[in-house]
Each structure stands twice: as structure tokens, then as C-alpha cells.
C-alpha positions as CSV (number, residue, x, y, z in Angstrom):
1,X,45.4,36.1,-116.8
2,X,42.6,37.3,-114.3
3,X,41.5,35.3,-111.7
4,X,38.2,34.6,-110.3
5,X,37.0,34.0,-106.4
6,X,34.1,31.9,-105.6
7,X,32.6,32.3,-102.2
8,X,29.5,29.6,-100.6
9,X,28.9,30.3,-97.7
10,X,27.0,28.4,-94.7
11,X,26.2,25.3,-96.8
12,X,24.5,22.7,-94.6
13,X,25.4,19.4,-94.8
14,X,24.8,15.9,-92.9
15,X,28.2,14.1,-92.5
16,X,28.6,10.9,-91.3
17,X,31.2,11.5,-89.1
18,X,32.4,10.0,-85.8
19,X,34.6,8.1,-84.1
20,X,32.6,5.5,-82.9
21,X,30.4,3.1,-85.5
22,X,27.6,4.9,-83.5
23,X,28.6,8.1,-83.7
24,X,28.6,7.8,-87.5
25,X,25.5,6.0,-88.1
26,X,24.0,9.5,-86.5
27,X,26.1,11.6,-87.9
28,X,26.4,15.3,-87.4
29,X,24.7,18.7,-89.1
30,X,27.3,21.1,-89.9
31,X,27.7,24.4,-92.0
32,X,30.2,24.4,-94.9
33,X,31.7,27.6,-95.8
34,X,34.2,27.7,-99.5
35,X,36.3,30.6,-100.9
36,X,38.0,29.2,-104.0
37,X,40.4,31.7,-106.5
38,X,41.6,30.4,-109.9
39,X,42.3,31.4,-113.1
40,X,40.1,28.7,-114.5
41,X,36.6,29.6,-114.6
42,X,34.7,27.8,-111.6
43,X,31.4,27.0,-111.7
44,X,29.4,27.7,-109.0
45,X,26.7,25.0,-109.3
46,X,29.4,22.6,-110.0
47,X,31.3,23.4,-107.0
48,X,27.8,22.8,-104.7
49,X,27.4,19.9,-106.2
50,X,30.9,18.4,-105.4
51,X,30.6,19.4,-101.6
52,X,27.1,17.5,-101.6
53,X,28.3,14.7,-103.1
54,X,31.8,14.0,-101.0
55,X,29.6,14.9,-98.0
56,X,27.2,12.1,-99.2
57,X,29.0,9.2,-100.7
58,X,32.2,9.5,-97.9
59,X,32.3,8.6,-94.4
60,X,34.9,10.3,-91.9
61,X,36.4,10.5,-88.6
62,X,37.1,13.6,-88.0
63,X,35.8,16.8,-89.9
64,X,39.4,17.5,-90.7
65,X,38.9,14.5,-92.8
66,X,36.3,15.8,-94.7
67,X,38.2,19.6,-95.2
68,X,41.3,18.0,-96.5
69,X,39.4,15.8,-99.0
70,X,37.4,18.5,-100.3
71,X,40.5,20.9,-100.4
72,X,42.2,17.9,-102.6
73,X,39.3,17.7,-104.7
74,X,39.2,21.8,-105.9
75,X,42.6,22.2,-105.9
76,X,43.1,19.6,-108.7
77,X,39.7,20.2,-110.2
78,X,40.4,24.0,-110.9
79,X,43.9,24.8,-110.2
80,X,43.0,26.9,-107.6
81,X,45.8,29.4,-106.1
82,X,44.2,29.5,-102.8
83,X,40.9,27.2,-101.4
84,X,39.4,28.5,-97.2
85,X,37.1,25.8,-96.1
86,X,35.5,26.6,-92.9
87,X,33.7,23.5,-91.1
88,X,32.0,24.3,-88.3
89,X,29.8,21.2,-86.5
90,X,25.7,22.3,-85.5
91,X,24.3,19.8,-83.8
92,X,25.0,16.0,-83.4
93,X,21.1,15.3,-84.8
94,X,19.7,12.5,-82.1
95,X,21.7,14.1,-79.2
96,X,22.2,17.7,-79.8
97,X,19.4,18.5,-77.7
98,X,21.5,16.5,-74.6
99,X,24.5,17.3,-75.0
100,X,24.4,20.2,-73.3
101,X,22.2,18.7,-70.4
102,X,24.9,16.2,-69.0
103,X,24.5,12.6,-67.5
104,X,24.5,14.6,-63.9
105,X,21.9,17.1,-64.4
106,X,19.7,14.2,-66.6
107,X,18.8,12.7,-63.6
108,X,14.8,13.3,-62.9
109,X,14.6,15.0,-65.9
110,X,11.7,13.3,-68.4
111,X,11.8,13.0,-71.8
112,X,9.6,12.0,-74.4
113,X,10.7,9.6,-77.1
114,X,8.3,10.1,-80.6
115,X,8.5,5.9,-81.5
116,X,7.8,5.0,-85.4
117,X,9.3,1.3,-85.0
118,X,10.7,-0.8,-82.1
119,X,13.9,-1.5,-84.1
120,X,14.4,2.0,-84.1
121,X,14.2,2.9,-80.7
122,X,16.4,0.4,-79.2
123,X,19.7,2.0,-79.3
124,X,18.0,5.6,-78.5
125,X,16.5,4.1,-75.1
126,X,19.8,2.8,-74.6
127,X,21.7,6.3,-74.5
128,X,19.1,8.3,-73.1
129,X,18.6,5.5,-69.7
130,X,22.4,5.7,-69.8
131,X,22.2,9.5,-69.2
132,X,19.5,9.1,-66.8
133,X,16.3,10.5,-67.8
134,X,13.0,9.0,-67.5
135,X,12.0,7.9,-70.9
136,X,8.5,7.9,-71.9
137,X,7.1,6.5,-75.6
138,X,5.4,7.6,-77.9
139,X,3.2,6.1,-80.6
140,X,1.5,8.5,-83.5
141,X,2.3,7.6,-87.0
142,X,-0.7,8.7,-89.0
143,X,1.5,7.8,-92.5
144,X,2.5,4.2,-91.6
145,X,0.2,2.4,-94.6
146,X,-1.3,-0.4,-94.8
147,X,-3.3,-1.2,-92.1
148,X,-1.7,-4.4,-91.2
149,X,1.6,-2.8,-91.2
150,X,0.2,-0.3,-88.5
151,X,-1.3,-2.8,-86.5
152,X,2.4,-4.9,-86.7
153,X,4.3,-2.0,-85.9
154,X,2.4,-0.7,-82.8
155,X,2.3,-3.9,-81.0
156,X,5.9,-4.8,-81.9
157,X,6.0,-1.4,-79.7
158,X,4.1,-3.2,-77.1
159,X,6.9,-5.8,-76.8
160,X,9.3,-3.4,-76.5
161,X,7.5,-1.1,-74.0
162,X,6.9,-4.5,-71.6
163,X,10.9,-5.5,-72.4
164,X,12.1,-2.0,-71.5
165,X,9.6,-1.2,-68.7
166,X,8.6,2.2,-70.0
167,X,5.5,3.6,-70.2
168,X,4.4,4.8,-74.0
169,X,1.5,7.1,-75.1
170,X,-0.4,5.5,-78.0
171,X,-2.1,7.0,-80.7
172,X,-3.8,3.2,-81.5
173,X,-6.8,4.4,-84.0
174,X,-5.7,3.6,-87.7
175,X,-6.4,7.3,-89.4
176,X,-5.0,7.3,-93.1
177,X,-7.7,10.0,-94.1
178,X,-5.5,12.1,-92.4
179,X,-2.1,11.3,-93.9
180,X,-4.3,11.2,-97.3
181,X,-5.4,15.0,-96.9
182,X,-1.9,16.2,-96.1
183,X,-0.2,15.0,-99.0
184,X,-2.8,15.3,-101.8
185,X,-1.6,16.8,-104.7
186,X,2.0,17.0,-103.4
187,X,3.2,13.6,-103.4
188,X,6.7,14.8,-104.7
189,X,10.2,15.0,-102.4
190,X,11.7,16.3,-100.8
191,X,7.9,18.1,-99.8
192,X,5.9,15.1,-98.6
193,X,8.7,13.8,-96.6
194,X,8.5,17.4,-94.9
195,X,5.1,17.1,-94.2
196,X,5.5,13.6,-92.9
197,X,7.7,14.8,-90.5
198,X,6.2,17.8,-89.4
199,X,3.3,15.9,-88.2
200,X,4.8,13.6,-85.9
201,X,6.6,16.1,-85.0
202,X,4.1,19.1,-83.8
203,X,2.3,16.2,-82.2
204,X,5.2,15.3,-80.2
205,X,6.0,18.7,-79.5
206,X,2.3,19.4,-78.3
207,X,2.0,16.1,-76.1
208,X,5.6,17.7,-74.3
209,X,4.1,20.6,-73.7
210,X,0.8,18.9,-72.2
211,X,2.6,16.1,-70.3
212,X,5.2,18.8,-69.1
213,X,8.2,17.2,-70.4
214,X,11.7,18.6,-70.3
215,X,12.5,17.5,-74.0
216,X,11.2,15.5,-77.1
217,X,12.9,13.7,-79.7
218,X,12.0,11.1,-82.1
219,X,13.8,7.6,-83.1
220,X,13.5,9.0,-87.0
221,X,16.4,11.1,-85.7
222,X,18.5,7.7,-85.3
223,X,17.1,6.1,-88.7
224,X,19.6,6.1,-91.3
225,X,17.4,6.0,-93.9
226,X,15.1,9.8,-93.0
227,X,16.0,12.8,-94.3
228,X,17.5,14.5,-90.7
229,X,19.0,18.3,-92.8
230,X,14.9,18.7,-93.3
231,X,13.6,16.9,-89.8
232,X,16.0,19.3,-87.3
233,X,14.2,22.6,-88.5
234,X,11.2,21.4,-88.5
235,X,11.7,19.8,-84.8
236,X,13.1,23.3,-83.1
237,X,9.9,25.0,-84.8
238,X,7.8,22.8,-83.5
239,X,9.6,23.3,-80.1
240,X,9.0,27.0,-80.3
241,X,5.2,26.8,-80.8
């Protein structure tokens, strides 16, 4: 009987991953690569899916973990004669951008810290203080609707900023005219999430530039509940601009 080969190649994935509670609650972005042969017939979209969904529903140690859970899943879903999985981590998505910095060569160097909730940016003050940058805030979050919610949010940020004694940059003036004009007419996901982020985003990028800042980031990086596959892309291009 003739067998087949699937190959997907450079698949990116979010996997909560880590050895640390912390570690996983970040997670990590890495790039998924599969080379299946069987004589049953293997379905391509069907084999996507699977990878997307153990990346999804699972939660690992190490990314060994994840390879040899995957390889158990094929092998007894197809039969398969031979399975490659390569796993290779991109980024860790709050602190990729550090990691390579160091808590020696952090020292002096500023950072600015895009803010869309105190409860968010608790733990990401934490780790950058601990590596010794100087932190400052920042408030913009045109799509935070209604009004009250805005005007709870930003001084819940005022708390923190006095708390933490850090200095944040506020966008105060309630604008949803131009959240509204972004969005019309594509209210749908994964899209509007996209443009949600891209606008925080470029602003952060543009007030870093401005205010001379060695790096941005954002506490929606730390949120488990954002979308970080679609916010890292859009964060490096707004770095580049």
C-alpha cells in the first residue's frame, strides 16, 4: 500500500508553558514544524486543527512536553510509520524584548509600560523594577467603553501610580468617536481585536520614540485573556515605524 507524507511547516502557536506558575500564565510564542508518513490518508486541515487545539486546551512544563504529546496523538490517530516535530521557542511574549538586555545592563535604562488596568500591571512593574529599569506608565485606551468604566479604570491607575511611585503619561480625555471610526463595519474577530491593539500600540510606540525611551511594552502582553499570536506582530511593526 502507498504511503503519504504530510509536511506543516512554521505553525505559530502560543503555549502555556513554564516552569514557574508565572512563567505559564505568560506563556511563550513558538513555531511548530510536522512531517507525518502513513498509509492512512491524513488530512491536512485535520492535522492543524489537532496541533491548535493540544496547544490550546493543555498546559506544559517543558516544550518536550508538548512534542511528546502531539507525537502520541498522530501516531495513534494515523498509524503513522514515522512523525518529525520540530519545536523551536520565539519569544517569551511580555519579556522577549528583555531577555536579552539582562538585569546588569537594565540599570538606567527607561522603559515605557502601555497601562490598560492597574490589576494588570502589577506583576509587570514587579519584574521590570526587579531588572532595574526605570518604569514609566502609560494611559491611552481609546476602546475602554462606557464612560464610567474609563473614568474607573484611569483613576484606579492613579492609585497605583501614587502606590508604586512612578510617573505615568495620561491620555485622560474620554474619545469613543475614535474607537467608533476604527471598527465600523468590521466588528468581527479576530479583526477588531487587531485594530484594538494596533492602536495602543502605535501610540505607545510613537510616545517611545518622542520621550526617547529604550523599550515599550504593554500589560495586555501579561493579560491572559488578549489575543498575544496577533498583538507581537503588530508591536515589532509598530517598533519599526
Amino acid at each position: 500500500m502507498l504511503k503519504q507524507s504530510v509536511f506543516l511547516e512554521g505553525l505559530k502557536l502560543h503555549l502555556r508553558c513554564g516552569v514557574y506558575e508565572e512563567e505559564r500564565s505568560l506563556g511563550v510564542q513558538v513555531e511548530v514544524s510536522v512531517k507525518v508518513t502513513s498509509e492512512k490518508f491524513i488530512d491536512y486541515r485535520e492535522l492543524h486543527d489537532i496541533i491548535f487545539k493540544i496547544a490550546q486546551d493543555r498546559v506544559f512544563v517543558y516544550l518536550e512536553d508538548f512534542a511528546m504529546l502531539l507525537l502520541g496523538v498522530i501516531r495513534k490517530k494515523w498509524e503513522a510509520d514515522s512523525v518529525i516535530i520540530e519545536v523551536t521557542k520565539v519569544s517569551v511574549p511580555f519579556q522577549h524584548s528583555f531577555k536579552r538586555v539582562g538585569i546588569g545592563m537594565a540599570k538606567g535604562m527607561k522603559v515605557l509600560l502601555h497601562i490598560c488596568c492597574a490589576p494588570c500591571a502589577c506583576y509587570p512593574l514587579k519584574v521590570l523594577k526587579e531588572k532595574g529599569f526605570e518604569v514609566v506608565g502609560l494611559w491611552y485606551n481609546p476602546n475602554i467603553h462606557p464612560c464610567t468604566e474609563f473614568a474607573k479604570r484611569m483613576a484606579t491607575v492613579k492609585e497605583l501610580e501614587k502606590l508604586e511611585n512612578i510617573k505615568v503619561i495620561y491620555f485622560e480625555n474620554y474619545e469613543p468617536e475614535k474607537w467608533f471610526r476604527e471598527v465600523v463595519f468590521r466588528e468581527e474577530k479576530p479583526i477588531r481585536c487587531q485594530i484594538c491593539y494596533s492602536l495602543r500600540l502605535e501610540m505607545a510606540a510613537a510616545v517611545a520614540k518622542k520621550g526617547k525611551f529604550d523599550y515599550f511594552t504593554s500589560t495586555l502582553f501579561y493579560s491572559k485573556y488578549q489575543k498575544r499570536e496577533l498583538m507581537l506582530p503588530l508591536a515589532e511593526n509598530a517598533s519599526r515605524k
